[in-house]
N, C-alpha and C positions, 0 to 999 in steps of 0.2 A: 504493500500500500504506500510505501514511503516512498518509491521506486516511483509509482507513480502519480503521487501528487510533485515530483520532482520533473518526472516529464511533462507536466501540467505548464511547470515555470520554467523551462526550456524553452514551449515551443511558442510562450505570447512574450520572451525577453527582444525579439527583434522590435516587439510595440516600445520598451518602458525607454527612460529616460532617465541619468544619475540626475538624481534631488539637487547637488551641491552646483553641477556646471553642463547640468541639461546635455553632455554627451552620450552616446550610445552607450550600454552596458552587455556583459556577457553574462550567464550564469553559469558558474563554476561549481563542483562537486558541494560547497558548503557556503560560498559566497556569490554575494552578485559582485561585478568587479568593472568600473566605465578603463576610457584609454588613459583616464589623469590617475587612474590608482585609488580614485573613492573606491573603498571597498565596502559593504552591507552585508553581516551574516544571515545567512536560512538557518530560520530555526529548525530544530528536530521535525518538528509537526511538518513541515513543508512552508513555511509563508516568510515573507521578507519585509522589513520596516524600511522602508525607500522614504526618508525625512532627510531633510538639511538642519535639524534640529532650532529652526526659527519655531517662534510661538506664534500660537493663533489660537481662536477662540475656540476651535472645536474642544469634545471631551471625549474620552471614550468610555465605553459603555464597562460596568464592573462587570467582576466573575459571577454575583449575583443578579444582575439582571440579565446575562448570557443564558445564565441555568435556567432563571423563569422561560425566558423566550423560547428555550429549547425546548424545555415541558411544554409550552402553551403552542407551537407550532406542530413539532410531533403529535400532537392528540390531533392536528387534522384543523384546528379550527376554524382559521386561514386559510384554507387548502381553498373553496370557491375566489378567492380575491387571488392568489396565485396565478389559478386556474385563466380570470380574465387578464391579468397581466402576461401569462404567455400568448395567448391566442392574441392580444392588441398585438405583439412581438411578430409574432406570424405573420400580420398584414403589414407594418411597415416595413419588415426583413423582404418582403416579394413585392413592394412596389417603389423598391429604390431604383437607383440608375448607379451602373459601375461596370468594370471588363468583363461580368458575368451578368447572364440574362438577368434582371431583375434584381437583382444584390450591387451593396456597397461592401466594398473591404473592409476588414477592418474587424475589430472585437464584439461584446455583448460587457460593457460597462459597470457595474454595478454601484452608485456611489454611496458609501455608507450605509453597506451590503449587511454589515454585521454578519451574520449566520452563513450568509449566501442561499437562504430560502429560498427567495425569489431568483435570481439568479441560476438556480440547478434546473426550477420550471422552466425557463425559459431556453435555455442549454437542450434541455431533452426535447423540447417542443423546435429546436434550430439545430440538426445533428450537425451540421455544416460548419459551426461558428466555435472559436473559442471563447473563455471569460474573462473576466479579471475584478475579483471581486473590492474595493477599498473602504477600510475602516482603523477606524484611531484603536480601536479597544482588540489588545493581544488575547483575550479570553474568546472574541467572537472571531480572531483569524482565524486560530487554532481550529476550531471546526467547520468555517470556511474554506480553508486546506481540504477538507475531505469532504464536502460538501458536492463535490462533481468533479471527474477523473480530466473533463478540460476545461476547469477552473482553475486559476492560480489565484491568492490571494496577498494582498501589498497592503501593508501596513503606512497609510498616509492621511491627511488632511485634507478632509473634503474642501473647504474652504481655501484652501493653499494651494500656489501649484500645483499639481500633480504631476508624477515622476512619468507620464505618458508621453509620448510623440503629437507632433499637432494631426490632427487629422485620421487620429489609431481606431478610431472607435466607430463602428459601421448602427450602433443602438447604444443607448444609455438609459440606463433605469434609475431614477429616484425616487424611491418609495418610504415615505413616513423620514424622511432624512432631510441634513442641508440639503441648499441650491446654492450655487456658486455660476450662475448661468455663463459670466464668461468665460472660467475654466471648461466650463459643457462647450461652448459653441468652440473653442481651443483644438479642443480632443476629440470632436466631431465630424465625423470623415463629412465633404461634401456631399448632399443627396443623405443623407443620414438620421435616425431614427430618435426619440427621446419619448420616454413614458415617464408622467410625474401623477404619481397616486397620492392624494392627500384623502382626511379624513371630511368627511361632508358635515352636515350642519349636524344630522341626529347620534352620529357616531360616539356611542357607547352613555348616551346623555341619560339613561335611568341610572348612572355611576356618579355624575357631577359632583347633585347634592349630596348625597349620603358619604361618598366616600374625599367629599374636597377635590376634584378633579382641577388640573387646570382648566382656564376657560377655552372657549375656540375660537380662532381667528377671525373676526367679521371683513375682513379687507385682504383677506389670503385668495379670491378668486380675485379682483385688479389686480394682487402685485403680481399673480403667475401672469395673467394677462399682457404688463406689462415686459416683464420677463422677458418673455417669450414671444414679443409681436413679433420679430423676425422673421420666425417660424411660418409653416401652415401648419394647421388644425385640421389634422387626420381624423380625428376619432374622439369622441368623451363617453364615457358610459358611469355608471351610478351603479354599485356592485353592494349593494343591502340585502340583509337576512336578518333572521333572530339566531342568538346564541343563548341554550340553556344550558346553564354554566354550573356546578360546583362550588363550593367555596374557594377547593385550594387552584380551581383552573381561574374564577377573580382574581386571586393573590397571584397569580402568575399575568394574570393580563396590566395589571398594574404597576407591577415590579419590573415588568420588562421594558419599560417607556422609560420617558423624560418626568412623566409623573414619581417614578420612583427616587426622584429626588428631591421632588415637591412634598411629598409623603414620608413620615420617617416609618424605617421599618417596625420601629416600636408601636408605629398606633397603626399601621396599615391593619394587622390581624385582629386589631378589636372593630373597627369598623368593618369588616366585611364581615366578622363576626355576627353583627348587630342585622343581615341584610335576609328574606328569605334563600331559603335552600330548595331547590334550584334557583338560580335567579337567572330572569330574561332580560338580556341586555342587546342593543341592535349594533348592528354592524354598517354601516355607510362609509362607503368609501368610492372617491371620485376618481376616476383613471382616464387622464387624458394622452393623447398619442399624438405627436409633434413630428412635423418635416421639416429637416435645415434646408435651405436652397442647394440645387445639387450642382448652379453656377456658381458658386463659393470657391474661391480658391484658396490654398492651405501655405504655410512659409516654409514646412520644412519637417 
């Protein structure tokens, strides 16, 4: 297995780019290694932290909210919002323009992948493409590594440059994560794909009160709007369901967010304590599907 999540990061190093002076890098038996001698170790697991160690705002995700997410995705629950994030993947992977019928070059994105949940659907639904999954938090590489046999995962800064090539990336997924939209349009092959799934207005709202939820963005569809005028507007679909849930599958849907920081772990288990068993909570999530001009040209 190590064998090959290692041929994983072999075969997408002609994409990446050294963090420190944006030259080409090789992957080496234990390091990635550019031509100035930046050197980056692979870790055991398979994944590689490709930083220039500047600061920025992002954080990464702890060991414990990795574990939630892992419990709360493996039960499936996610699995319908997945399921529409590949199929979007589907239609703009077949109505690009590139040296192959219908297809752009280039990778399948993932930015602040965490797990590489989304990413693996997408992978199996594109047998054609490679991944490359990026997130700050080393608990969610580590199983991003093994998350899909042509997935590699990079240890970087959504927000930051990223250690990519201009133009590496033929789809980009952003799901429940930063936007850094001019690093997206950077890494964005011409003719090229972008899915940004955020949560809709009802998403998870029988949780708000009882459990303190943060609130939700009232001005989050302008700013994608503005975002992304660029773009054309492929696709939006509205991916809602109920979920009856458990106590400890709540505690796992909570802890696995940015809520889990808003929430301390001490009072999280008394308030969901306090809530019925099963409880029905909804699920709304908006998935929109983005074309970059495919007259775009790239620097390099």
């Amino acid at each position: 297995m190590a064998a090959e999540r290692h041929r994983a990061l072999d075969a997408v190093a002609a994409f990446l780019r050294c963090p420190v002076c944006a030259g080409p890098v090789l992957a080496g038996e234990d390091q990635v290694r550019c031509e100035r001698g930046h050197s980056f170790n692979i870790a055991r697991q398979g994944y590689v932290s490709l930083t220039s160690g500047r600061g920025g705002p992002g954080t990464g995700d702890s060991a414990a909210m990795v574990m939630a997410r892992e419990e709360f995705l493996g039960a499936g629950h996610y699995r319908p919002l997945a399921g529409a994030i590949a199929g979007l993947a589907v239609t703009l992977d077949r109505g690009g323009r590139g040296p192959m019928p219908g297809q752009v070059p280039g990778l399948v994105l993932d930015l602040a992948g965490g797990t590489g949940y989304y990413l693996a659907g997408v992978l199996d639904a594109l047998p054609g493409r490679l991944g490359v999954c990026v997130d700050l938090s080393a608990p969610a590489l580590r199983r991003a590594a093994r998350a899909h046999p042509r997935a590699a995962a990079l240890g970087a800064d959504a927000w930051q440059p990223l250690p990519l090539a201009n133009g590496s990336a033929a789809l980009a997924l952003s799901v429940f994560g930063p936007r850094n939209p001019a690093e997206i349009r950077r890494v964005l092959a011409p003719g090229g794909g972008l899915i940004v799934a955020t949560p809709g207005a009802a998403h998870l709202a029988e949780l708000r009160e009882p459990l303190g939820l943060i609130g939700m963005d009232e001005r989050k569809t302008a700013r994608l709007a503005d975002a992304y005028r660029g773009y054309t507007a492929v696709a939006q679909h509205t991916v809602r369901y109920p979920l009856r849930l458990g106590h400890p599958a709540v505690r796992d849907l909570v802890a696995m967010g940015p809520n889990a920081r808003h929430i301390g772990a001490d009072v999280l288990p008394e308030r969901v304590a306090a809530l019925p068993e099963p409880f029905t909570v909804t699920v709304e999530v908006e998935v929109r599907g983005y074309r970059d001009s495919p007259g775009r040209g790239t620097t390099g």
